[in-house]
N, C-alpha and C positions, 0 to 999 in steps of 0.2 A: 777447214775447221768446223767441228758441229758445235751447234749454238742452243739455247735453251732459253732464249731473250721470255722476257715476262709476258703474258695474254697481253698487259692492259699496255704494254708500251711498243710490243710487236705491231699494234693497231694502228700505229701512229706511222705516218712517213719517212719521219725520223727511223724509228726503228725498224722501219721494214728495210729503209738503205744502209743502217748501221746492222743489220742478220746479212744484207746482202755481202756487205763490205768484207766481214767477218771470216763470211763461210770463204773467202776467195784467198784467205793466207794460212801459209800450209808450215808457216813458222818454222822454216828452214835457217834463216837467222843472215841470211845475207844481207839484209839492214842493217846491223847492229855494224858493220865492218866501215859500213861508209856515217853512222850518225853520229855528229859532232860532240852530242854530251858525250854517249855511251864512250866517247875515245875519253875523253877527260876523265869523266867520272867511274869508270868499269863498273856501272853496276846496273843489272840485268833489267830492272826497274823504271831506266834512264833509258834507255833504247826502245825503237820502233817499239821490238816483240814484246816485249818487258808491259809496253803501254797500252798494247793493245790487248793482251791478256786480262790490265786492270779494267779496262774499258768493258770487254765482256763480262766481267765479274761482275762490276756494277752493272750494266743491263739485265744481268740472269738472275741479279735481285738481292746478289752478296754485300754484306754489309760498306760503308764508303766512309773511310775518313779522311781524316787534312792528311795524312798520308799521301792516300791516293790523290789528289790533288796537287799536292806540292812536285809529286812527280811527274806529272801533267803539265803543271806552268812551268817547269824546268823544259819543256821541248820546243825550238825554237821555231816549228811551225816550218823548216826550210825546204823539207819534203824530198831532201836528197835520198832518202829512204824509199820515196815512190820510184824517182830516175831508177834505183838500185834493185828493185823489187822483180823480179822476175814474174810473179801471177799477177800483177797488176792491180795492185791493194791500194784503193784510194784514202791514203792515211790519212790525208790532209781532213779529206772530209767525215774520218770516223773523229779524228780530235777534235774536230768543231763541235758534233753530238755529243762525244764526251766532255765534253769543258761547260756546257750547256746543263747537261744532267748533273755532273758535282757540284756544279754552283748552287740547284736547288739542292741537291742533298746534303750538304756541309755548310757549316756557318766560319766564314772566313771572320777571323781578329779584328776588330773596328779599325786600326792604322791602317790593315791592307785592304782593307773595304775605303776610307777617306782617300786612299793613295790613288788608286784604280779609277774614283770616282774623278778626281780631280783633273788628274790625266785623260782621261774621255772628253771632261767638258770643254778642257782648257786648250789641248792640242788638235781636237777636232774644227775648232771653231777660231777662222782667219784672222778675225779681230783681235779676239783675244789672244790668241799664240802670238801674232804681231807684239802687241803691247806686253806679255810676258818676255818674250826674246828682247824686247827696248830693256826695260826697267834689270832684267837679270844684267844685259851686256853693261849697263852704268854698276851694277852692284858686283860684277864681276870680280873684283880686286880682295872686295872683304867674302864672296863664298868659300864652303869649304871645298878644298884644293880636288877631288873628284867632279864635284859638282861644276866648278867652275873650269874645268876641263873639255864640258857639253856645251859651251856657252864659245860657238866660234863667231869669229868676225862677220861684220856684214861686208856681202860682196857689194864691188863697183858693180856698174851698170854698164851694157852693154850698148849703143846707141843701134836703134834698128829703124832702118830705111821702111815710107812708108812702101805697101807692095797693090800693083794697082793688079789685081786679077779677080778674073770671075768665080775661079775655082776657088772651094773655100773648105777646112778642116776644122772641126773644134779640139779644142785641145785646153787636158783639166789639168789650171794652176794648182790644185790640191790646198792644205790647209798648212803647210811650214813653208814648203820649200818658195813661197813666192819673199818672204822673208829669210831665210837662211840661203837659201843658192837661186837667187832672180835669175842671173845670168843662165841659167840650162833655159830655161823656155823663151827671153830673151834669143839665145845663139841658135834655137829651134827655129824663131822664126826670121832668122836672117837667112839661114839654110836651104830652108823651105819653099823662102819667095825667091830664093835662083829658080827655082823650079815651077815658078806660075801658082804656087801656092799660099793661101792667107789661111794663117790661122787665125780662130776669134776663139775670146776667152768668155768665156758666160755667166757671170758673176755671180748668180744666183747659186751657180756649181760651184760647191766650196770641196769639204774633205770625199775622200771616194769610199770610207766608210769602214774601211780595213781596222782602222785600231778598235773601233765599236766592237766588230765582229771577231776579232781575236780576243778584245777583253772580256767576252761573251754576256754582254748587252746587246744580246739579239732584236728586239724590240727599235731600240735607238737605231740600232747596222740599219735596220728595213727601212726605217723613215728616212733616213740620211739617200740611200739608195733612190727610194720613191723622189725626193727634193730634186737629186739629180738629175733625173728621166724627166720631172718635169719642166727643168728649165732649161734642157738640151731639146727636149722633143720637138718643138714649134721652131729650133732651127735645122732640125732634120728632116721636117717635114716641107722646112725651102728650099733644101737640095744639099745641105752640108753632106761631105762624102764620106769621113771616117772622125772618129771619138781618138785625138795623138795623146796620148800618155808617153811623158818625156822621165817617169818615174817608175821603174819595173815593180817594186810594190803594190803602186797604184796602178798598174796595166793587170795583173792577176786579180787584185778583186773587183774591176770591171768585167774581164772573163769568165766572174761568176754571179755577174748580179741576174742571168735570169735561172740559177740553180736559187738565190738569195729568194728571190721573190718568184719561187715556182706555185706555192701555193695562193698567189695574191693572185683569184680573176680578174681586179682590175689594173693589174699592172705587168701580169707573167708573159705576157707577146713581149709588151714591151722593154720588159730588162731581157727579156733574149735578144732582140734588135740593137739591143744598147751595147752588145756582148759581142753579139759577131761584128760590129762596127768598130768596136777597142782594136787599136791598132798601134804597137811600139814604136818610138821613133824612129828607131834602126831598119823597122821592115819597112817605114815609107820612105825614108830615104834611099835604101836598097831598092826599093819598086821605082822612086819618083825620080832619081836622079842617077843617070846613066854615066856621066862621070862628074869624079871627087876631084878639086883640086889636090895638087903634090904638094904641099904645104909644112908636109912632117920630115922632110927628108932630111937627114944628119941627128934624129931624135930619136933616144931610147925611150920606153915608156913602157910601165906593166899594166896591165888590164887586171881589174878584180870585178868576175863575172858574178854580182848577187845573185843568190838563191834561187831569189822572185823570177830575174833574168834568165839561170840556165830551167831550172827544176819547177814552176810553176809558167814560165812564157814559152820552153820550150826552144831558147834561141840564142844556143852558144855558139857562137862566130859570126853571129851578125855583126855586131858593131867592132866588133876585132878587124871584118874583111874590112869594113870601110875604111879604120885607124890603117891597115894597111895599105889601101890602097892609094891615101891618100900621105904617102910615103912613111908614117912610121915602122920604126921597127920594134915589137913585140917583143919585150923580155921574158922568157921561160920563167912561169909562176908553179912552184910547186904545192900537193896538194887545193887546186884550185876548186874542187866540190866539197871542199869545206866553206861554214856559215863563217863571218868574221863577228860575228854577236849582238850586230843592229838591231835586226828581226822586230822591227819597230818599237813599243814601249819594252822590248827585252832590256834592251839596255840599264834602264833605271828601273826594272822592277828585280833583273838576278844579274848583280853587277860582278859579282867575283867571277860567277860562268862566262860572261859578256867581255869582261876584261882579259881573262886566260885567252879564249878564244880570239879578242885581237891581240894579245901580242903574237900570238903565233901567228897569224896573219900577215900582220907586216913585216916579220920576219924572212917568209916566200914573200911576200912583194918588192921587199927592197932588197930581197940575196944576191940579185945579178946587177946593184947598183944603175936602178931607171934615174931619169931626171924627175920623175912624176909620174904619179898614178893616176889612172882614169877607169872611171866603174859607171853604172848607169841607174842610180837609185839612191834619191836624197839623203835615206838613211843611213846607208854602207858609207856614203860621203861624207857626213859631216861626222860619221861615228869613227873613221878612219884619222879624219882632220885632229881627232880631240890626243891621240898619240905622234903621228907621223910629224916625222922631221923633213918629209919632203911632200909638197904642193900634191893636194889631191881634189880632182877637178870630174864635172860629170862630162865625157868623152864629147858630146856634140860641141865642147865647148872648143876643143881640138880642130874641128872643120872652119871651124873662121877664120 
């Protein structure tokens, strides 16, 4: 595609990766077959091609409004579009420059500016999403009946043996799930110490910065990022071996914190060190442990592989081989490169798309009648929980 991006924003990095990105889609439309709105909604606008034609428009200087915007936050960021893309169009990272750029050119409605804002400060931050999830889960009874849908149980507690080894992993509790689903990194590190492995948790490392960077609070994403580099670094520098992300969400925007922080000299080595050291659960347990107990055998169960998991990590049948291996038997999920409408603050910011999108979800999930579903991402889990009639659990939870 030829481009005509403006002198004064070609200049910028941004735009010289956003002309790069550009020129590499040749808008053959094979996107649009596999992207989850454009199936919903049919409109040209809502698909890959549709968004990155507005994307260019507004770079080459054409005028921008809530329009264009609105059709922008309608995209669930799941990137099944890039799996599907034959030239190799990094969409993910042209919608982050586009999302960046309409926010300074358009004025969003004061409600969805308060909404956006709230949600950053509240869900990023471990204490307070603690103490939000407390006070909702007691007013639970009188929300309205949506709302009070997102508001699942807290889990028990796993009890995990201490692990006496020298080998040591960090691994990011994130900013919900230590509160909404304890038991995944709990059951991580019961797993892990079969295998001479200790994870440590590093407190000062809270969210891994994804919802900043999606709600395009660029500024916030970087410092959140920098926070984290610096209170992992001094244990990587005594020999910690890999950064375990037990939440596929959070294992992608770890994989991009040294593209996040490319232009920061004093931090750009170091989010790339931080980056090649992200490491999904699934691939250390497939590396670290050469056999699974058979623990599943006589149990059906579906896998629902998020987004983040196949289309941004790259790593569809990892945690499947293990759930096999480790004798379940895998229920045929149809449609399984569709989003189920998590897609992190998706959820509560475009809820009719978010809701359409799970029920049809669960409907391939529970067709062949599993006892339970297992997925690998906080979000896809408790967003599954707030419909499902049957127990849905984050898969390592499976291996104990």
């Amino acid at each position: 595609m030829q481009t005509s991006i403006t002198k004064e924003f070609l200049n910028t990095r941004a735009g010289q990766e956003a002309d790069s990105i550009l020129r590499k889609c040749v808008h053959c439309g094979f996107c649009t077959a596999t992207c989850p709105t454009y199936q919903l909604l049919n409109d040209e606008l809502d698909g890959p091609r549709g968004r990155i034609y507005q994307i260019k428009q507004m770079l080459e200087g054409h005028e921008v409004t809530d329009k264009t915007r609105t059709h922008l936050d309608r995209c669930l960021t799941c990137r099944n579009c890039e799996t599907t893309c034959p030239s190799g169009v990094e969409y993910g990272k042209l919608l982050d420059i586009g999302r960046v750029e309409v926010e300074k050119r358009t004025t969003r409605p004061f409600k969805e500016r308060l909404i956006r804002l709230l949600l950053d400060r509240l869900l990023t931050n471990r204490i307070l999403s603690s103490a939000l999830f407390t006070v909702a889960r007691v007013l639970r009874p009188i929300l309205p009946k949506q709302l009070a849908k997102k508001i699942i149980k807290r889990q028990s507690h796993l009890p995990v043996p201490d692990t006496d080894s020298k080998r040591t992993m960090l691994v990011l509790d994130g900013c919900v799930q230590p509160n909404l689903t304890p038991r995944t990194n709990q059951a991580a590190r019961i797993i892990l110490g079969r295998a001479g492995i200790k994870l440590v948790s590093v407190a000062k490392a809270n969210c891994c910065g994804a919802l900043s960077h999606h709600l395009s609070f660029k500024q916030r994403a970087e410092q959140i990022v920098r926070n984290n580099i610096d209170a992992w670094w001094p244990h990587i520098e005594s020999g910690a071996e890999a950064i375990v992300v037990t939440a596929s969400g959070c294992g992608v925007m770890l994989k991009d914190y040294g593209h996040v922080l490319l232009d920061d000299p004093d931090y750009a080595a170091k989010a790339k060190t931080i980056s090649a050291m992200t490491m999904d659960l699934s691939e250390v347990i497939t590396k670290e442990l050469t056999k699974v107990d058979n623990i599943g055998k006589g149990r059906r169960i579906s896998f629902h592989a998020p987004c983040t998991y196949q289309h941004g990590l790259g790593l569809s049948g990892t945690a499947e081989n293990l759930l096999e291996k480790a004798g379940y038997e895998l229920c045929p999920v149809a449609n399984p490169h569709l989003c189920c409408g998590s897609a992190g603050s998706y959820s509560l910011l475009q809820p009719e798309i978010s809701g359409s999108l799970l029920k049809n979800k669960l409907v391939d999930l529970t067709s062949d009648s599993p006892e339970l579903i297992a997925t690998a991402n906080v979000g896809c889990q408790t967003h599954l929980l707030t419909r499902s009639k049957i127990p849905v659990v984050h898969w390592i939870e499976l291996l104990v």
